[in-house]
Backbone as a printed PyTorch tensor [residue, N CA C, xyz], in Angstrom:
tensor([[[-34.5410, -22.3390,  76.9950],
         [-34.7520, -22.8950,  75.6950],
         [-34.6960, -21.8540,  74.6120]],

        [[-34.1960, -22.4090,  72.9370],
         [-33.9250, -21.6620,  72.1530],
         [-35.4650, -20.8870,  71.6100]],

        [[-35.8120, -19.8140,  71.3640],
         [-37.1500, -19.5340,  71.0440],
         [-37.3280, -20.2680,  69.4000]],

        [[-38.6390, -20.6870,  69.1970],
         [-39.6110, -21.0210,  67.9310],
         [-38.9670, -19.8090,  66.6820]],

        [[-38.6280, -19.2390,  66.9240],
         [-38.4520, -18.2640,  65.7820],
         [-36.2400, -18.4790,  65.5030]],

        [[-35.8880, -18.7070,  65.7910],
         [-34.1700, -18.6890,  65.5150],
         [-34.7380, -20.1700,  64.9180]],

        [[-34.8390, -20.9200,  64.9860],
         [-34.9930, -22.0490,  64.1420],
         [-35.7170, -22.0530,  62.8610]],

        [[-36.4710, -20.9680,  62.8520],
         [-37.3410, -20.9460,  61.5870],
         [-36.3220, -20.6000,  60.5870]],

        [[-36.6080, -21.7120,  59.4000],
         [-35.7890, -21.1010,  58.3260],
         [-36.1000, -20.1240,  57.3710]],

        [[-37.4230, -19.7220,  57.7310],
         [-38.6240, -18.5850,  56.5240],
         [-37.6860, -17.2490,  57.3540]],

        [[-37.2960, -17.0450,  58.3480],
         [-36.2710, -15.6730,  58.9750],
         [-35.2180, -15.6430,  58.1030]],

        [[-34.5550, -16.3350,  57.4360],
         [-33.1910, -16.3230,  56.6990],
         [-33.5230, -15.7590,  55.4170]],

        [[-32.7070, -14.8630,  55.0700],
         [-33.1710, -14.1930,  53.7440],
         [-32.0570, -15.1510,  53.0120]],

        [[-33.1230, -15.4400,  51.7530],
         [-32.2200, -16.3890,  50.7280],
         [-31.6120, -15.5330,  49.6550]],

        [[-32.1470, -14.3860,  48.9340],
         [-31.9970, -13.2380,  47.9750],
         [-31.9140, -12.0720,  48.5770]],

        [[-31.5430, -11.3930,  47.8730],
         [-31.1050,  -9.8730,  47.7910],
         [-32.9260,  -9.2710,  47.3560]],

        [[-33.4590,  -8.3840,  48.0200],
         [-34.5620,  -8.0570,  47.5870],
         [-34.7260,  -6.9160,  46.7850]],

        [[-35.4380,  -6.3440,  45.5570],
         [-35.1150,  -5.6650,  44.5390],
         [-35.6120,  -4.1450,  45.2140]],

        [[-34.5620,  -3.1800,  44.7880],
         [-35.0400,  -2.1540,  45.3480],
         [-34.0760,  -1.5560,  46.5320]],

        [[-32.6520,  -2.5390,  46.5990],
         [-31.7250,  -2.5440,  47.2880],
         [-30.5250,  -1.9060,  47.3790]],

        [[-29.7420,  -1.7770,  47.7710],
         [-28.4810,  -0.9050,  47.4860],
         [-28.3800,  -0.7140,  46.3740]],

        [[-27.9820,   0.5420,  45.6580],
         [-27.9710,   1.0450,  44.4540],
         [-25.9070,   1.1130,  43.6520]],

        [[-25.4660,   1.1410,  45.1160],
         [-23.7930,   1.0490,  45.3090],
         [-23.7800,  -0.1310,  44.8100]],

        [[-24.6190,  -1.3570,  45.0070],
         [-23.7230,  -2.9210,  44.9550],
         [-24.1160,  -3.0180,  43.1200]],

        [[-24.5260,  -1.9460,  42.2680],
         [-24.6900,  -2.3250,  41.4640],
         [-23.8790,  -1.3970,  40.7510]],

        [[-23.9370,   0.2500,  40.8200],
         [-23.0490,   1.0390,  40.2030],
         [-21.6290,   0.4960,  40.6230]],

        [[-20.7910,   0.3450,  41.5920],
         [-19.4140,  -0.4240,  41.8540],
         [-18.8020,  -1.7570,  40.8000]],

        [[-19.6420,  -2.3660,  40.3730],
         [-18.8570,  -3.2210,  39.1310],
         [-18.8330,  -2.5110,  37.3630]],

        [[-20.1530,  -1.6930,  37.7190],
         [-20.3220,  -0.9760,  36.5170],
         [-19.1700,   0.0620,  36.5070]],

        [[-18.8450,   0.8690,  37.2010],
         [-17.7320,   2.0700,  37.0740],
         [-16.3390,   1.3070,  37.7250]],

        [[-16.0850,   0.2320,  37.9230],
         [-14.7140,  -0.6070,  37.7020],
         [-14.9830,  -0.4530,  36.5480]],

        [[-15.4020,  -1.3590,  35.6950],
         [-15.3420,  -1.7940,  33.9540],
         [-15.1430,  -0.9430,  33.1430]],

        [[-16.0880,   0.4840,  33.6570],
         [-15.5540,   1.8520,  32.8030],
         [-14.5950,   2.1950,  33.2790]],

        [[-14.0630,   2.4050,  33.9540],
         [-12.9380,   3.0100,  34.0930],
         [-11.3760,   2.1340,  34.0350]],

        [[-11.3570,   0.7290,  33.8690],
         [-11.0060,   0.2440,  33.1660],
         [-10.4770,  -0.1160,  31.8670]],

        [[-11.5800,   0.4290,  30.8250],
         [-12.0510,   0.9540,  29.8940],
         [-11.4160,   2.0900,  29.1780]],

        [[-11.4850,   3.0950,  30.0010],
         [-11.0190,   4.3960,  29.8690],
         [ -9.5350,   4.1190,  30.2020]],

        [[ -8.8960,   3.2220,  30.9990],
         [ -7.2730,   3.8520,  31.3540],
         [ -7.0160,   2.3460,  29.7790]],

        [[ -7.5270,   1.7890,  29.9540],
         [ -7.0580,   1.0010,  28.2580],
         [ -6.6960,   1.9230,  27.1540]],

        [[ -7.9430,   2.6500,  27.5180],
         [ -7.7810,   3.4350,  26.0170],
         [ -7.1880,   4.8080,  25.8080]],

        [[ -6.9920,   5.1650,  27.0810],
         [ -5.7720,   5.9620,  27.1690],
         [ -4.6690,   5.7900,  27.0860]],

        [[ -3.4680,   4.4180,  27.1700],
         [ -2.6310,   3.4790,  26.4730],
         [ -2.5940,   3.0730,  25.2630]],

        [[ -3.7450,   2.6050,  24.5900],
         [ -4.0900,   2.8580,  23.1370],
         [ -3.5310,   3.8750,  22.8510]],

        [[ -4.1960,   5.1500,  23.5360],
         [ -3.8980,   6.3560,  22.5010],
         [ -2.6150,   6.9650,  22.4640]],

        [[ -1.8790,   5.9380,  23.7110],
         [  0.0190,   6.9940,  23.6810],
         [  0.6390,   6.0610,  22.9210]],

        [[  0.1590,   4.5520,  22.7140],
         [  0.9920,   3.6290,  21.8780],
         [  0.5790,   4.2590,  20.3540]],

        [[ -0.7980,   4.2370,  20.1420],
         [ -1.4260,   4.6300,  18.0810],
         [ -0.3100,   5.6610,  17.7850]],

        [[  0.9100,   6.2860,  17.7280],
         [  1.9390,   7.0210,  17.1360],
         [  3.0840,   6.1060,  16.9890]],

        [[  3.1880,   5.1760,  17.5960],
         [  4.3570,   4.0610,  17.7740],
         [  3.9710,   3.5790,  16.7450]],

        [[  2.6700,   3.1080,  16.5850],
         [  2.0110,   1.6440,  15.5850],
         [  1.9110,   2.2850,  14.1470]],

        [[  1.5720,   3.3750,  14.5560],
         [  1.6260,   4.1880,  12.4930],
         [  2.9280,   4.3440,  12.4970]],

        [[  3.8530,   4.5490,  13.4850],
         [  5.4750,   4.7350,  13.1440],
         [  5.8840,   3.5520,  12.4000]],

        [[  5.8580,   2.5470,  13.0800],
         [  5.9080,   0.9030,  12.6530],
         [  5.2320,   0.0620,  11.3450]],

        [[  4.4160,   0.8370,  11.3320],
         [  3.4660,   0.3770,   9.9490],
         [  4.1840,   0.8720,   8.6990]],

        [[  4.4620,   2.2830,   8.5460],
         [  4.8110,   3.1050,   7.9390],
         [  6.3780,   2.4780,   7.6990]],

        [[  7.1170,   1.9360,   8.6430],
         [  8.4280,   1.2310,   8.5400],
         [  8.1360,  -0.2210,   7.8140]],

        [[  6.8670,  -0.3500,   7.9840],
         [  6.7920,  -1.8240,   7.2800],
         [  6.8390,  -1.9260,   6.2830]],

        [[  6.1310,  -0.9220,   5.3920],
         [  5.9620,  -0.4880,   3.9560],
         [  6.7970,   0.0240,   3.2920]],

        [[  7.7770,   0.6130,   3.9070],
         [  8.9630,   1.2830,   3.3700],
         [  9.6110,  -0.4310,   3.4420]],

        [[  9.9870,  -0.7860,   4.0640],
         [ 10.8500,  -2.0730,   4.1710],
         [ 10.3660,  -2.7260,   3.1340]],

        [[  9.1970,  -3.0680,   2.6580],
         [  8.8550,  -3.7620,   1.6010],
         [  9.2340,  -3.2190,   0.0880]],

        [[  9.2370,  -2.0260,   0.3920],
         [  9.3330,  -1.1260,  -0.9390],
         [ 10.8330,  -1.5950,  -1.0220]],

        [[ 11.2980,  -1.0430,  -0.4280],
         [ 12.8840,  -1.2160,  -0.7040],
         [ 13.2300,  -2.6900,  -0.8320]],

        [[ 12.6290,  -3.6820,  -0.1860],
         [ 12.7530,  -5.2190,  -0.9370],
         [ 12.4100,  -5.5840,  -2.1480]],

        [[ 11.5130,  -4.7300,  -2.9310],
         [ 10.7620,  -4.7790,  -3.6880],
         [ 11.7900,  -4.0360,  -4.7350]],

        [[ 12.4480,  -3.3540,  -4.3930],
         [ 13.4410,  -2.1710,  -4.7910],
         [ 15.0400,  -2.8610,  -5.4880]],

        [[ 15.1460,  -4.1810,  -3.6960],
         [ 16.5020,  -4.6720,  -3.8630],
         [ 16.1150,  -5.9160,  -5.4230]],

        [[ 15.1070,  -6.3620,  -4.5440],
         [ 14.7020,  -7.4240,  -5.8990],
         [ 15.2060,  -7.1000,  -7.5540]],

        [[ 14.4590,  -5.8260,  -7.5440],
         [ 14.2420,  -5.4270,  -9.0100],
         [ 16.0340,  -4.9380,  -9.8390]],

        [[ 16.7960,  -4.5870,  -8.6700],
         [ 18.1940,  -4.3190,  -9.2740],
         [ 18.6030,  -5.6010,  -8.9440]],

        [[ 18.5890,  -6.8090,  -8.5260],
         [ 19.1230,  -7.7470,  -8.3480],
         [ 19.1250,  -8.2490,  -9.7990]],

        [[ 17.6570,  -8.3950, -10.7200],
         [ 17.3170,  -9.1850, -11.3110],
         [ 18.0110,  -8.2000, -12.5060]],

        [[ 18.2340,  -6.8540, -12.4660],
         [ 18.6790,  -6.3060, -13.4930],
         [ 20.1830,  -6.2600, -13.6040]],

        [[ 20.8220,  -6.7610, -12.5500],
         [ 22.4610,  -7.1580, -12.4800],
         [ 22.8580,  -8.4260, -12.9480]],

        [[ 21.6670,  -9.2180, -12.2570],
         [ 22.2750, -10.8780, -12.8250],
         [ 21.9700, -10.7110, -14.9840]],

        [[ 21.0020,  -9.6880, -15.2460],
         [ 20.3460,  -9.6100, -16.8350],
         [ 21.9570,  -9.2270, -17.1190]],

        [[ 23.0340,  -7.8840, -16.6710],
         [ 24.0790,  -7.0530, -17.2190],
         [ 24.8960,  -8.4400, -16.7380]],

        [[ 25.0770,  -9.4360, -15.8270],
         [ 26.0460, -10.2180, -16.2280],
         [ 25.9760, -11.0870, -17.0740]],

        [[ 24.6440, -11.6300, -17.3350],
         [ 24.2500, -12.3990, -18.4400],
         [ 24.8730, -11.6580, -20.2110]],

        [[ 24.1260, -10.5010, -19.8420],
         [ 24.9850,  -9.7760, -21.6630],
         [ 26.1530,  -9.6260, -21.7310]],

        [[ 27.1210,  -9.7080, -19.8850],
         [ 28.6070,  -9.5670, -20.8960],
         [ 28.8670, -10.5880, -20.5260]],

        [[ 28.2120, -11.5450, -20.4320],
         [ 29.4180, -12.7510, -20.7180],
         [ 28.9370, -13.3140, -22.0660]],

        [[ 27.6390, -12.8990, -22.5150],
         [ 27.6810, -12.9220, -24.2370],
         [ 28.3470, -11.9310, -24.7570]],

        [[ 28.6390, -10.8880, -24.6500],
         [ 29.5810, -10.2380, -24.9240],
         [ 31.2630, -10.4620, -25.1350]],

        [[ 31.5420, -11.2840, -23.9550],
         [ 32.4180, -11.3790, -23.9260],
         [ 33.1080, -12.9230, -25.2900]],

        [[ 32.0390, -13.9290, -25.0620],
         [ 32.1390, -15.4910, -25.6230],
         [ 31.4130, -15.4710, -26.6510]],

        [[ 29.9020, -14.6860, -27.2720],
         [ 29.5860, -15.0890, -28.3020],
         [ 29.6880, -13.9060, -29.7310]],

        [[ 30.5020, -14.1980, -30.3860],
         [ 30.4190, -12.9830, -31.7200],
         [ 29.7140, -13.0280, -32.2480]],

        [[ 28.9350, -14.3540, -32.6550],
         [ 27.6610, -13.6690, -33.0750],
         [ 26.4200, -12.7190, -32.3470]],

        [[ 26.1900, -12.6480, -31.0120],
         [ 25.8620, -11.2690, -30.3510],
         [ 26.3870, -10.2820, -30.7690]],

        [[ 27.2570, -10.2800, -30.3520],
         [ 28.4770,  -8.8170, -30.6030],
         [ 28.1440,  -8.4780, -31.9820]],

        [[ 28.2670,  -8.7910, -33.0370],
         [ 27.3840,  -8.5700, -34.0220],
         [ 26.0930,  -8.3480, -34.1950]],

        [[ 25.4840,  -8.9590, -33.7490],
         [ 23.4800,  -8.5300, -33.3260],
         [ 23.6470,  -6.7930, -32.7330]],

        [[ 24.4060,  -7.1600, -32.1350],
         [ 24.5690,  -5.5180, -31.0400],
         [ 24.6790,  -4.4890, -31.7050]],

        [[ 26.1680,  -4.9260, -32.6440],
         [ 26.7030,  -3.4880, -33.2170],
         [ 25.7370,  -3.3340, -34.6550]],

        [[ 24.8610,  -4.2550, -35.3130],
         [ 24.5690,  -4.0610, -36.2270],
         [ 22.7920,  -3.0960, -35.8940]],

        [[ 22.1280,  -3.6250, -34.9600],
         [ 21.0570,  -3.1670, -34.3960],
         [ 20.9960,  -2.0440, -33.9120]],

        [[ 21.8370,  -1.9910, -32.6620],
         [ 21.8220,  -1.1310, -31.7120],
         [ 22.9010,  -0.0160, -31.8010]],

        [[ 24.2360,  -0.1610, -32.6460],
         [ 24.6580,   0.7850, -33.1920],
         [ 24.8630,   1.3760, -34.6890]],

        [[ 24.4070,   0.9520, -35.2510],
         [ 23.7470,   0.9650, -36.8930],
         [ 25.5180,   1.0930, -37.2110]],

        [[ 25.9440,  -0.3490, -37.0280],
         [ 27.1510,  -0.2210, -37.3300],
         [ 27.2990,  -1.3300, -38.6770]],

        [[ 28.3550,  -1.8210, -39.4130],
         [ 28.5090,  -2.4670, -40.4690],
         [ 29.5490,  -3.4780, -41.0630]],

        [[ 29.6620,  -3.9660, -41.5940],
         [ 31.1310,  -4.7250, -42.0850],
         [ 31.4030,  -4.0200, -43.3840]],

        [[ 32.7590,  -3.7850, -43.6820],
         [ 33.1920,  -3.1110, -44.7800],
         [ 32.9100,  -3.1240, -46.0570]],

        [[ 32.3020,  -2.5210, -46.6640],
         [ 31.7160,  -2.6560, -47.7440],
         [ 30.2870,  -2.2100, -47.8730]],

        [[ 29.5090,  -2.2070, -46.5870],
         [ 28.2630,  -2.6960, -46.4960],
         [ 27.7160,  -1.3880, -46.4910]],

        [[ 26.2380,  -1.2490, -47.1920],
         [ 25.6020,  -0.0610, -47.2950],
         [ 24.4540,  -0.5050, -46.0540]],

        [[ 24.3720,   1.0520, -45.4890],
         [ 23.2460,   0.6750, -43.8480],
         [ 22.3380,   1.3760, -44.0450]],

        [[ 21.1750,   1.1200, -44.6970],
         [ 19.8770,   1.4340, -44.3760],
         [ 19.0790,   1.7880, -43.2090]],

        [[ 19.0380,   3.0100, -42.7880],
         [ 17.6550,   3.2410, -41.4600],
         [ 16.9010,   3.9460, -41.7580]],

        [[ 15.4240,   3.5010, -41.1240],
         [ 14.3840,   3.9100, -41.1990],
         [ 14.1920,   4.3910, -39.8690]],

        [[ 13.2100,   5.4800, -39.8700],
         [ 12.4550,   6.2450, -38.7650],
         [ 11.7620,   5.3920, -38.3320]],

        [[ 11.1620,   5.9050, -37.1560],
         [  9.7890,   5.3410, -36.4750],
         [  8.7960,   5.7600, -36.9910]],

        [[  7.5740,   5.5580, -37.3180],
         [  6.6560,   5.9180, -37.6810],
         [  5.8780,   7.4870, -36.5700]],

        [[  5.6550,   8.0270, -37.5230],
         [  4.9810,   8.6490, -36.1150],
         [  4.0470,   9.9060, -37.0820]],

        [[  2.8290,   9.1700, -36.6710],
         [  1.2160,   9.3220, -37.0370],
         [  1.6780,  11.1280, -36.8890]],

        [[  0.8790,  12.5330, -37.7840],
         [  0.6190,  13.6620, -37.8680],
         [ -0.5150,  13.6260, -37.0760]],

        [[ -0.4790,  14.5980, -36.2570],
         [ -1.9420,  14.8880, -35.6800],
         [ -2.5270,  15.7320, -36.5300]],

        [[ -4.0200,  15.3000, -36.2540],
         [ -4.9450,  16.2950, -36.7200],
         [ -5.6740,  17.1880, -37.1470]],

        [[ -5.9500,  17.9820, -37.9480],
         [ -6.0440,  19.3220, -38.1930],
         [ -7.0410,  19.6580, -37.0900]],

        [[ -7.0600,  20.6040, -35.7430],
         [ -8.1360,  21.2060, -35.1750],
         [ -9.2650,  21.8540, -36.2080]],

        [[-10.5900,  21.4370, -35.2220],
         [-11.4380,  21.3780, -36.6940],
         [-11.4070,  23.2650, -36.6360]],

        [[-11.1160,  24.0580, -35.5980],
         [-11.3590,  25.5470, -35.6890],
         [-10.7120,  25.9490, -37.3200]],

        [[ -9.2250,  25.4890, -37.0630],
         [ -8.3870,  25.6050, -38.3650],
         [ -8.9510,  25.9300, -40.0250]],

        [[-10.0170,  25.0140, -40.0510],
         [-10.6910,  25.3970, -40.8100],
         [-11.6080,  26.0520, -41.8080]],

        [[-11.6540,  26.4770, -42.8960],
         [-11.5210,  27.8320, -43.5080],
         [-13.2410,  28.0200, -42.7830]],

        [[-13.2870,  29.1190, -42.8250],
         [-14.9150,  29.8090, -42.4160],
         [-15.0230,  30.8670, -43.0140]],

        [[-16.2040,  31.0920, -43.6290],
         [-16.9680,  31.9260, -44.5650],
         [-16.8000,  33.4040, -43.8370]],

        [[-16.3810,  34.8790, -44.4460],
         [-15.7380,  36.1380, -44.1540],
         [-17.4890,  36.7410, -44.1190]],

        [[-17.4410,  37.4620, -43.3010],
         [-18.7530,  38.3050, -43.0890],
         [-18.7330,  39.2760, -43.9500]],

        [[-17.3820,  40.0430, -44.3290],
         [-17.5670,  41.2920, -45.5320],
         [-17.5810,  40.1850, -46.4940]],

        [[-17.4790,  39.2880, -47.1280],
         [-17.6310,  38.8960, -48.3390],
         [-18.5460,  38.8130, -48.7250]],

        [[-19.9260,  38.7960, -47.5570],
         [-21.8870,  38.4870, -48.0610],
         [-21.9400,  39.9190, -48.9360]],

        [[-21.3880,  41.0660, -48.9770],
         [-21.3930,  42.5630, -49.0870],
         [-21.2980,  42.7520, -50.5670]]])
């Protein structure tokens, strides 16, 4: 017969009792670090790629930013010569403004720009002679 004790179910350990292998606990902990560590050693050979790439992003924008701005200043130069070309009264605005030009006969008045004198520095200013107290 089977003995009183293999049947007992109080013999079966249900838990792990505290105070136990010290391996079954460092072994998931130093997977995860070291895990950890080979990640971020990949990080650190890709971070020269990613500022390479970034740095290409910004330039790419600049220069869109770049194409934009002569785009909009080519379609402006085809816009003036085809007033140039169709309206005389422009062509007149032009030469009379912008080249202080005239129709025959005509007397052409120009004026300067204004442009404010600076300041007298206050040093400039007369100051009393030490031999003159004498």
């Amino acid at each position: 017969m089977a003995s009183p004790r293999f049947l007992d179910p109080s013999s079966i350990p249900l838990k792990r009792q505290s105070g136990g292998n010290i391996w079954a606990t460092l072994v998931p902990i130093l997977q995860g670090a070291i895990l950890v560590a080979l990640l971020s050693v990949v990080g650190l050979f890709f971070w020269p790629v990613i500022q390479t790439e970034n740095g290409y992003k910004a330039e790419l924008a600049k220069l869109q930013n770049q194409i934009a701005a002569r785009q909009d200043e080519q379609a402006q130069l085809k816009l003036e010569t085809e007033h140039m070309k169709n309206d005389d009264a422009y062509v007149e605005h032009i030469a009379r403004d912008q080249l202080n030009m005239g129709k025959p006969g005509e007397t052409i008045i120009r004026f300067d720009r204004y442009q404010p004198e600076a300041p007298n520095p206050p040093s400039a200013q007369a100051q009393p002679d030490e031999d003159s107290s004498n």
